[in-house]
Structure formats: C-alpha cells, structure tokens
N, C-alpha and C positions, 0 to 999 in steps of 0.2 A: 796181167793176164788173169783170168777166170781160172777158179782150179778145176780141177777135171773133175772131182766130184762131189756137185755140186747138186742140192739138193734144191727141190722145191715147197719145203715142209712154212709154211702162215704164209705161202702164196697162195696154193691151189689145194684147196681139202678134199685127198682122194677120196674121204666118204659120202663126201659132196657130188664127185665125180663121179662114182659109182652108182648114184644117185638116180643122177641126171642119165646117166646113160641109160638103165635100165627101165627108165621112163620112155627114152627113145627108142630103144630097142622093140618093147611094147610096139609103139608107133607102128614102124616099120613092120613086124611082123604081121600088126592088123592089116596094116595095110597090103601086104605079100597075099594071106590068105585072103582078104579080099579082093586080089586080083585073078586068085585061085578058083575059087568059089564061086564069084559073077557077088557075092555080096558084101556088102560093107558092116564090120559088128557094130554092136551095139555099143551105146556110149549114153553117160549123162547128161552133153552137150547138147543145148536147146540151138538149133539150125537157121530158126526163124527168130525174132522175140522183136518187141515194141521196146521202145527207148523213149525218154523223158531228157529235158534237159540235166538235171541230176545223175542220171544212169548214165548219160554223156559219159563224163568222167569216172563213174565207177565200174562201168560196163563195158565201154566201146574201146576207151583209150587203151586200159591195162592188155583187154585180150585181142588189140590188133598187134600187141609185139609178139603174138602165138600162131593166128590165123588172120588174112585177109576178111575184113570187117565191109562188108558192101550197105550202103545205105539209100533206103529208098524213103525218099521228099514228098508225100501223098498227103492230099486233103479228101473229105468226104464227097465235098461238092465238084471234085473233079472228075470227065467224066474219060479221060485219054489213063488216069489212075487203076481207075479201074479194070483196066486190060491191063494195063504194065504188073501191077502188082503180084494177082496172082502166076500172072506167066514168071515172074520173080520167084517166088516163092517155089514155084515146081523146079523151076531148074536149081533154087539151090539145095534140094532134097535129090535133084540129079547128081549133083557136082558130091555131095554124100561127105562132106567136112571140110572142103577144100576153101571154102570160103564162107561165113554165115551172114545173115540177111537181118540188119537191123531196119526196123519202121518207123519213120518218125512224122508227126499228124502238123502238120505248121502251124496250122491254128494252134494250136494248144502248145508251139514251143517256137515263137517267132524270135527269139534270141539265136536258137541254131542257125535257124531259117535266115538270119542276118550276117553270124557268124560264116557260114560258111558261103557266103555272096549267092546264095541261091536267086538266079532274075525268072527263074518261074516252073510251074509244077507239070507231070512229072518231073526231078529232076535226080539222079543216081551222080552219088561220090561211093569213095572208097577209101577207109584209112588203114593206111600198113605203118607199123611201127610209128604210130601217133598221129604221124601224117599224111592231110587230107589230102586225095588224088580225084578231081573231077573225070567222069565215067563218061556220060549223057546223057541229053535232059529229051524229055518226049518220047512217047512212046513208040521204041525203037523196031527195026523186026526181028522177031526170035535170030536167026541166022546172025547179025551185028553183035548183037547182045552175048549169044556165045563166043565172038571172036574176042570180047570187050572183056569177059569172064577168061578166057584163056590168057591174055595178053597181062594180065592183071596177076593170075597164079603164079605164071612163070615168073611173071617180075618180081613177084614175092620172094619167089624162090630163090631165084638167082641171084638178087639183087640185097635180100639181106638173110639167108635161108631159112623164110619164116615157109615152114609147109604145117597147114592144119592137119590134126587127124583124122582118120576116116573115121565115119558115122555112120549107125545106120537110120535110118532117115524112119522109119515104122518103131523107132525104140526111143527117139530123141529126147524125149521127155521122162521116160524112164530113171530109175535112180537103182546103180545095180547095188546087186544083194548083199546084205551088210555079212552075210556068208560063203559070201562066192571064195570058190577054193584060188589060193596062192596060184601062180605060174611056176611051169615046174622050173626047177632048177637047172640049167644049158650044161654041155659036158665040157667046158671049159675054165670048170672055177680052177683047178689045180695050175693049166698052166698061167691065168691070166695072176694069181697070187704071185706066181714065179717071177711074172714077170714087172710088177709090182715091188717085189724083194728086190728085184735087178738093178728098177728105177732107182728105188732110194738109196743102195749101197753106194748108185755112182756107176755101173754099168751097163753104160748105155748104148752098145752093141748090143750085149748082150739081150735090154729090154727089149730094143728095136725087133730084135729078129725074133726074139718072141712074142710078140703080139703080131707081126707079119705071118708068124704062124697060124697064128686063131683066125685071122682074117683070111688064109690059104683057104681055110673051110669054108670060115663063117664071114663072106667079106661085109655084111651089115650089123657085126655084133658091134655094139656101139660103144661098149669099155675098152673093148681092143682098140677102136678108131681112135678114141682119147687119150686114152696111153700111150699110144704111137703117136697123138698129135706132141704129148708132153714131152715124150724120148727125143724126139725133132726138132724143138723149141731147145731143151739144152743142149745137144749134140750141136746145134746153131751155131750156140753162143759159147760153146766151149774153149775156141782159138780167139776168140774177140778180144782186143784191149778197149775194156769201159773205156778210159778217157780219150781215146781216139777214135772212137768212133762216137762218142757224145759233142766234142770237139768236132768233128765233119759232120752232126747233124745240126749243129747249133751256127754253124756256117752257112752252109748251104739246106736253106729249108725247103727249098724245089726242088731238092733232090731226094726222089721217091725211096733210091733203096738207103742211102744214109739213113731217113728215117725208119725203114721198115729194119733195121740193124737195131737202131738206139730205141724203136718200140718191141723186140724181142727184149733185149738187157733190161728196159723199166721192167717186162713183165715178171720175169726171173725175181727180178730182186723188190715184187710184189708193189712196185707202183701200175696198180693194174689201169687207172682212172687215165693216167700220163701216157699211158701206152695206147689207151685207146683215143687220148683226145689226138695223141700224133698223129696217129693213121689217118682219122678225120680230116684234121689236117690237112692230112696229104692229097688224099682224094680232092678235096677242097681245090688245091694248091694244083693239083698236076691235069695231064688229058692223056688220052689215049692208052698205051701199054704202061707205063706209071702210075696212072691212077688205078689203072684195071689190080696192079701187081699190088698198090697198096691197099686196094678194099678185101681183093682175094686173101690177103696176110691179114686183114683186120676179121674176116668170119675165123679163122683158121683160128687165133687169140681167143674170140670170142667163145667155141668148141674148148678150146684146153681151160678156163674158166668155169664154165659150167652155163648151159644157154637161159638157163632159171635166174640166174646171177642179177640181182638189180642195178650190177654196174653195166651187164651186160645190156641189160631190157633200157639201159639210160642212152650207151651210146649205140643201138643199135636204131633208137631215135634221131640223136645225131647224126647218122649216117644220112637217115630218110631226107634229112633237113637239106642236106648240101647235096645230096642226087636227085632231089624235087623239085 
C-alpha cells in the first residue's frame, strides 16, 4: 500500500508550477478582458512571418506545441496565390492569436515543398504539436476557409489543449516595455500558500477543499487548477497497491484504465517519461470511451507537470502522432 502521506517533492517542482500557472493565468485573463472589451491586448507575437527551411525547425516546430501553426505554400508567379494569401493573412489578424500564419515561397525551399508532399500551389497545411495536418490546396472561398480555421482550433484544443494567446493584431510586432509595471498580485496568495502546506504535510482533504475554494471565486485561477490537479493525482493513488496494479497493467495492455492506474503511480513516483509514453500507448491501443478516458488522463498529467515541461512538449507530440 502507498502511505497516506505521500509527497510529490523531485517529481513536480511547485516553483515550476507556480510558474506555469501564472503564465496561464496571464492568458486566460487577456483573453476574458478581451472578450470584455471587443479587443485583443497587445503582445510580442509576430501573427504573420516568412519561414525558410532552417526556421522550419527553429520556428514552426517548437511554437506549434503552443499555438496552431497554419502554413501557407505560395510562389510569386502564382496568380490563384495571390488572392489566397492576403485573404490569409486578414483573417489571421481576425482569428487575433488563435492561430499564426507562417509563409513559405517553394521556389526558394523545394525540400519543404517535397517534404510535405505538396502536388501543387496554393496549398495550406497546418502543424499542431509538430505534426503536419493537410488543410486545402486552391484557392478556397472565405466562408470554407473559416470553417477549416475553426475546425482546426477546436481540434487543437480539445485534442491536445494547445490554445494560442490572444494578440492584438495593430501591436504584433511590438516588443513591450522593458518597464511595464508587474500584474498586481490576486487576493489569493494566503489561501493558495495554505493550501500548498496542506499538500505537502500529506493533507489531502484538506488541500483539495482548499483550492476548491479559490476556484468557488476564481474558477480560472490557474494555480488552484494545478493544485487541485496534484491533490487528485495523489488522493488517486493513495489506496492503490503498486504491484497490483503494475501486475494488471503489465497483463493486460488493452486495458485502458489498468493503464491509466499504473500511469498515475509512474507519475507519483517521478517516472514522468513512462507515464506518459503509457497513456500514448493506450490511446494507440484502445477506441471509443478508452481511448477518450486515456488521452483525457494523459492532458490532466500533462497540467499537474507543468505544460512548459519538455517532457511534456515531447509527448504531446507523441500524442499528435497516433491521433493523426
């Protein structure tokens, strides 16, 4: 049996957590106030930009496990380009971070142009967490194009919860003020500390209900979510016996929740890499409400982690691989 209190101290570094959260939290609030507002703030996020084969990799790959990466296949001497592009381009200064708009000239990078089986120009992909997802080629009509852009966001989302931040699209280029004042401080630090002491003493009732608290108010503060994901993950595995339930995942590997049990216990006990290649795995392995239960358990992991995590930004790759 797991002893009751049980700590998660060189698994998950809550200063890491705290981290990450306050990054998201950020997010989320632009994004509120921008739905407040009618506008989207401002940011250093370039919307649009040109891509090379080099920038491939340095550019496109790493920040499509952050925002949907839409890529547009244009030559000079096209003339169906020259409509698609800029109608590209507005809408995705419409869409205001949700997705950004890389340009790539074939002439000048017929190795993508090859790589990506492009049979002719216009042609529109899109890569989410590394991998590449064909859009449509030709220039389509506005009306498609946004279903194509919708269809594509939600998939991001729900499917590995990559949501971009909002941008505002008049500031893109922008680089803010190496003085811009801090955000103020939330009225929450006292009880989310408490409920941090809770975690780590080992009481995890306790934590639970206190970060349920913070979230009563503030149900988008993002350290409570992760706290509450962490309290949940041991509170899990606190009646489990390791070796019988490592034994029934090691039996039966089609069995979605045996796995989704023995990928809690790796995380706990900081085989975080095993944890998540199970879920993969599983998803891999299962169909329908199984495979749904283990991808849903496998974002959940990846949230108590930290979504910054490069183990995280690795298997959320993995993921893309075996649902593409």
């Amino acid at each position: 049996m797991q002893p009751r209190n049980m700590s998660m101290s060189g698994v998950v570094d809550l200063a890491a957590v705290k981290a990450a959260g306050e990054a998201k939290q950020k997010a989320e609030q632009a994004r509120a106030e921008a739905a407040r507002t009618g506008r989207a703030p401002t940011s250093g996020a370039r919307l649009v930009f040109d891509v090379d084969e080099a920038g491939f990799q340095q550019e496109i790959l790493p920040r499509s496990t952050e925002v949907p990466v839409v890529i547009d296949f244009w030559a000079e001497w096209c003339e169906p380009c020259k409509q698609l592009g800029p109608l590209l381009e507005r809408l995705t200064h419409e869409y205001a971070g949700k997705f950004v708009l890389a340009k790539i000239d074939v002439d000048a990078n017929q190795m993508l142009f090859q790589q990506f089986g492009v049979q002719g120009i216009p042609a529109v992909f899109a890569v989410v967490a590394g991998q590449p997802i064909p859009l449509f080629q030709g220039a389509a009509p506005e009306a498609q194009i946004r279903q194509v852009l919708d269809q594509l966001v939600q998939a991001a989302e729900q499917q590995f919860g990559i949501v971009g931040a909002p941008v505002d699209p008049a500031a893109a280029d922008e680089q803010p003020a190496a003085d811009e004042a801090p955000a103020p401080v939330g009225p929450y630090d006292a009880l989310l500390e408490a409920a941090g002491q809770a975690l780590d003493a080992g009481d995890l009732g306790g934590a639970v209900q206190a970060y349920k608290n913070v979230l009563a108010d503030d149900p988008a503060n993002p350290e409570a979510k992760l706290g509450l994901a962490q309290a949940e993950l041991l509170h899990r595995v606190q009646d489990l016996d390791p070796q019988a339930v490592r034994k029934e995942a090691a039996e039966n590997p089609a069995d979605a929740q045996a796995q989704i049990r023995a990928a809690d216990l790796d995380l706990v006990g900081g085989h975080v890499e095993d944890a998540f290649g199970r879920l993969v795995d599983a998803v891999k392995r299962t169909a329908g409400d199984d495979r749904e239960a283990a991808r849903v358990r496998l974002l959940e992991l990846f949230d108590v982690v930290g979504t910054d995590d490069p183990r995280v930004i690795a298997a959320r790759t993995a993921l893309a691989r075996v649902l593409f």
